[in-house]
N, C-alpha and C positions, 0 to 999 in steps of 0.2 A: 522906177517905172516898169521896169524886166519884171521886177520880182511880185508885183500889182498884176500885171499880165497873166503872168505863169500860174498864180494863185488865182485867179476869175476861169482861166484852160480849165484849171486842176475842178474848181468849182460846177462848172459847165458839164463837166466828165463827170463827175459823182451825179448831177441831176439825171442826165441821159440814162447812164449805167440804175438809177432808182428808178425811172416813169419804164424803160426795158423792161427790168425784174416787175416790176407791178404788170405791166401791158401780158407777160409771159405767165404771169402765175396762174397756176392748175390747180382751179377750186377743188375742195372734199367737201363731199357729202356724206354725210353718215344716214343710213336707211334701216331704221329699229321695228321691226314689228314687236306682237304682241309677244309671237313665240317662233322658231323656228321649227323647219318639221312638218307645219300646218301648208298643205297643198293651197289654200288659198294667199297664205303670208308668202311661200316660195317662188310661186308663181307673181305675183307683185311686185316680187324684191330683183327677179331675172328682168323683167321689164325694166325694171328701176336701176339697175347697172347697164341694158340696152342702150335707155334712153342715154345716160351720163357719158358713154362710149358718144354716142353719136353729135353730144356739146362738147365733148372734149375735157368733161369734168371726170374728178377720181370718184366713184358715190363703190361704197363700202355695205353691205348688208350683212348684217348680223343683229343675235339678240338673244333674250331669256329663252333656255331649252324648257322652262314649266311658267307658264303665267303668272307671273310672278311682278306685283306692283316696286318692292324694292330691289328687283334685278334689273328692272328696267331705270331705273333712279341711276345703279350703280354704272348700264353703260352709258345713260348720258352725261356722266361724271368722265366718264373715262375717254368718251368722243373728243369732250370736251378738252382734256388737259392732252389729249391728242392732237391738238390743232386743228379740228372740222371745224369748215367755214359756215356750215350750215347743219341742221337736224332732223329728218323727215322720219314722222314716229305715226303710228298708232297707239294712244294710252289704254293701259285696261283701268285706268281709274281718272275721273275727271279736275280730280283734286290733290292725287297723290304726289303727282308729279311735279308740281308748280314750285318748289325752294329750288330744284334741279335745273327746271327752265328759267327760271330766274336768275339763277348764278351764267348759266351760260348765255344766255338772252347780254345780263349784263359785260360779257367777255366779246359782244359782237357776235353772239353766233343766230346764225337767222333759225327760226323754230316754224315750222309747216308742217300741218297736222293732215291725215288722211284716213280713211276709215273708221276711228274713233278718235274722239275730238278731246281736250282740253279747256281749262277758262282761257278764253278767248283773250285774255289780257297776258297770257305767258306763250301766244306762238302769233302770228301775221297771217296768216289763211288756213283755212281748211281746205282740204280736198273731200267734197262728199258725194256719196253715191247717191245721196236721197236725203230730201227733209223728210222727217218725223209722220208730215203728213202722208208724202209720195210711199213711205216705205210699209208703214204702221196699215195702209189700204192695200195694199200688194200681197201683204200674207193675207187681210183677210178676203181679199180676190181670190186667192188660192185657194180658198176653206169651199167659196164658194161657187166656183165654178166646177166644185165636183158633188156637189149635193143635187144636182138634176132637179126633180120635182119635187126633193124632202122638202117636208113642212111641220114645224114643231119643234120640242128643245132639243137642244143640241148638248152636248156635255164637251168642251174643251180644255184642253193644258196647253201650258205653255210651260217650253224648256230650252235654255239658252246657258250661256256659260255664268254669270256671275249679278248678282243685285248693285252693281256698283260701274259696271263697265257703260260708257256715256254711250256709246252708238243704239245698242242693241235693247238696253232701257227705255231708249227716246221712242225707237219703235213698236215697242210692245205697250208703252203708257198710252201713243193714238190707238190702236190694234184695239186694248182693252175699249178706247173712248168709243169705236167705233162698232162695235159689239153692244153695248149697253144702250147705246143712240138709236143704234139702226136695225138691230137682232136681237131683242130685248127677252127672244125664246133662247136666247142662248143662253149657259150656265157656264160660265168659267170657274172649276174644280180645283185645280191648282196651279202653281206655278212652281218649278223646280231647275237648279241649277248643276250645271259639273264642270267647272271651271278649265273648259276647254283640254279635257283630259276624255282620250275617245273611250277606251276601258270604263271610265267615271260614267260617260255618257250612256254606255248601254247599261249599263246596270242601273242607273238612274232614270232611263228609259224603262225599263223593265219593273223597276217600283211601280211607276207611276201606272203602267196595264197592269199590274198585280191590284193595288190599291185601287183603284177607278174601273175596274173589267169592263163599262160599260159608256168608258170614252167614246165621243165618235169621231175627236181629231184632234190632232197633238202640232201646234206651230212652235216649232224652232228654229229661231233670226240666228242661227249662228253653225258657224261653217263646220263644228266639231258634234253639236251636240244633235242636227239635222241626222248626219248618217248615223249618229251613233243611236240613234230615235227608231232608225229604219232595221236597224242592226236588230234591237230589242224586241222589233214586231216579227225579225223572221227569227228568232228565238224560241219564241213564245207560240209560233204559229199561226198567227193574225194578220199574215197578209190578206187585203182585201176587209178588213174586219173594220179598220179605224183608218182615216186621212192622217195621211200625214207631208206637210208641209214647213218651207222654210228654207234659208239663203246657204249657200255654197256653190263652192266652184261644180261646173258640168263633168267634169272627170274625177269629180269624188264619188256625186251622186249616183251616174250613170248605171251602174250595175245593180242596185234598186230600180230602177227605171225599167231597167231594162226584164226586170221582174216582175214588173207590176208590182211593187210593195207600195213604192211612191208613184205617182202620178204627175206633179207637178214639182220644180221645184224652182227655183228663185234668185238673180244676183245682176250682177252686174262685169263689165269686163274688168277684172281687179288687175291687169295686166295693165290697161292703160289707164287704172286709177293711180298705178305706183311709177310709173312713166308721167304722168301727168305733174305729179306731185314733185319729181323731181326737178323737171322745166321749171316750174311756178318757183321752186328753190332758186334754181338760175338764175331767172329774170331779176330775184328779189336781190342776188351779189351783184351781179352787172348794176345794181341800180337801176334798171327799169319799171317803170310806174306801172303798177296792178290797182287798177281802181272799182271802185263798189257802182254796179248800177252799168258796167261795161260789161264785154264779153270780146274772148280772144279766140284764134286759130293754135294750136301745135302741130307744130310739124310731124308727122308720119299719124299721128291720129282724127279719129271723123269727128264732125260736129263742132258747133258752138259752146265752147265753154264760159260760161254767163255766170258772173260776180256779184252775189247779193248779198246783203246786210245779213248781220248776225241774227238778228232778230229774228226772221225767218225760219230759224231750229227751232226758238218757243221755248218759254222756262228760263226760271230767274237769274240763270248762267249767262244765258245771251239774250234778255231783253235787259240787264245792267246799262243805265245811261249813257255809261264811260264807252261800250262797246255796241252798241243798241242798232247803232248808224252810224260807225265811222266807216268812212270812205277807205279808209287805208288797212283796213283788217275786217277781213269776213270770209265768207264761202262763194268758193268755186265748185259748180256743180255741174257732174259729169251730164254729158246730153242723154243717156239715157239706161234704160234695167231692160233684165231679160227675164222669161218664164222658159224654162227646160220642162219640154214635153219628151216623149220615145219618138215621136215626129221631128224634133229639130237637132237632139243632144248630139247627135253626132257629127253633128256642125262646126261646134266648138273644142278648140284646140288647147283649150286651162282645166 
């Protein structure tokens, strides 16, 4: 009977001492951008160790030093046999990555995408700044809230990091839809990439005003090849000559701005996109229900963050049956985007 006793103590003691260690354990996060280095991934990833300070979680940011779809494979391999409880990435490719989230997906690690997205079947939410439609209208808001009275064709490019990258594709496919719809004097001349490389970008900026001398606006959705676009027109001497518009943090841009090269330019606060992204990791280890068709509060950020179906990005990726309308995997979308005029920029502190 003693030794029945002692053994159910001994028993009792090992359960406590296990639900303890569980009750105690200190999630990681792992927070992978595209590249490090880039003033809008840095500023995103500081937020996103803020935020995990303020849960109590370990979240770790790092990532590929050149844009690079197998670098990124390699650290979510390595998160992975690391012990991250979770993975909050940006993909530069929407298909690349999926044997890597899959392996880890299947090891329990929760996968949450933000600023460029993945197939929706290898991660449990997105975190996005914009549907397809909200963002694809915003550049060409931009184009035209500086033509005043022109009336007639237009000759435009488009220049961004890569033909393969899911965010920045999504918005330039409406962008073009809405140009052809709506602006049918418009002539889109070309489109040109530099793979989030800023040297790449000016000089691939600078083809395209060589090549085209008689552009009269150049939108680039991407945080590297916008300035390096601005960069190319004070090169060449054509400030004031050609629009030029497109997404980046306000402390990239500003000094364009602040010159008059650029006039407008375009984003969102990536600071509480990568803050945001981390929470939504959180909620998803605690076990807490994230449901489609609801919308939640975070703490220390503004707004309603409002949870809608896949669908809703567009394109054969996320209107798939399997992922179309499940309640349990979709997009979280931030409350809202900004326009950086020389009136507001020095507002903003990213």
């Amino acid at each position: 009977m003693k030794k029945v006793l002692v053994l159910s103590l001994v028993v009792l003691l090992v359960f406590a001492l296990s639900v303890s260690a569980f009750a105690e354990k200190k999630f990681k996060i792992a927070f992978l951008p595209k590249i490090i280095g880039n003033t809008f991934f840095e500023v995103a990833g500081a937020h996103a160790v803020e935020m995990g300070k303020k849960l109590g979680v370990e979240v770790k940011y790092d990532g590929p030093a050149q844009a690079s779809v197998a670098e990124q494979v390699k650290f979510i391999n390595t998160f992975v046999n690391q012990g991250y409880d979770a993975i909050v990435l940006s993909a530069l490719d929407p298909k690349g990555l999926n044997q890597a989230l899959k392996r880890a997906m299947a090891r329990g690690v929760k996968i949450v995408t933000w600023d460029s997205d993945v197939d929706p079947n290898y991660r449990t939410f997105y975190v996005n700044q914009g549907t397809p439609d909200i963002l694809g209208r915003l550049l060409v808001t931009m184009v035209t809230n500086q033509l005043g009275t022109w009336h007639g064709k237009l000759k435009v490019a488009f220049h961004y990091s890569s033909p393969t990258v899911t965010d920045q594709n999504s918005w330039v496919r409406f962008a073009k839809k809405i140009i052809k719809e709506e602006h049918p004097d418009w002539e889109i001349v070309t489109t040109q990439y530099s793979d989030m490389n800023f040297p790449k970008a000016v000089s691939v900026g600078e083809q395209i005003l060589k090549t085209y001398p008689d552009v009269n606006a150049i939108i680039c959705p991407d945080s590297t090849a916008f300035p390096g676009q601005a960069k190319a027109v004070e090169n060449l001497g054509m400030s004031g000559k050609v629009i030029v518009v497109g997404f980046t943090t306000p402390s990239t841009i500003k000094q364009y701005i602040k010159r008059n090269t650029v006039l407008q330019g375009g984003l969102w606060d990536c600071g509480d996109q990568g803050a945001a992204a981390i929470y939504v990791a959180y909620k998803l280890l605690k076990g807490e229900k994230i449901e489609v068709g609801t919308s939640f509060k975070i703490p220390g950020l503004l707004g309603d963050w409002k949870v809608i179906p896949n669908k809703r990005q567009g394109g054969e990726m996320y209107e798939n049956p399997k992922v179309a309308n499940r309640k349990d995997n979709g997009i979280i979308l931030l409350p809202e985007r900004l326009i950086f005029t020389r009136y507001n920029v020095d507002k903003y502190n990213f």
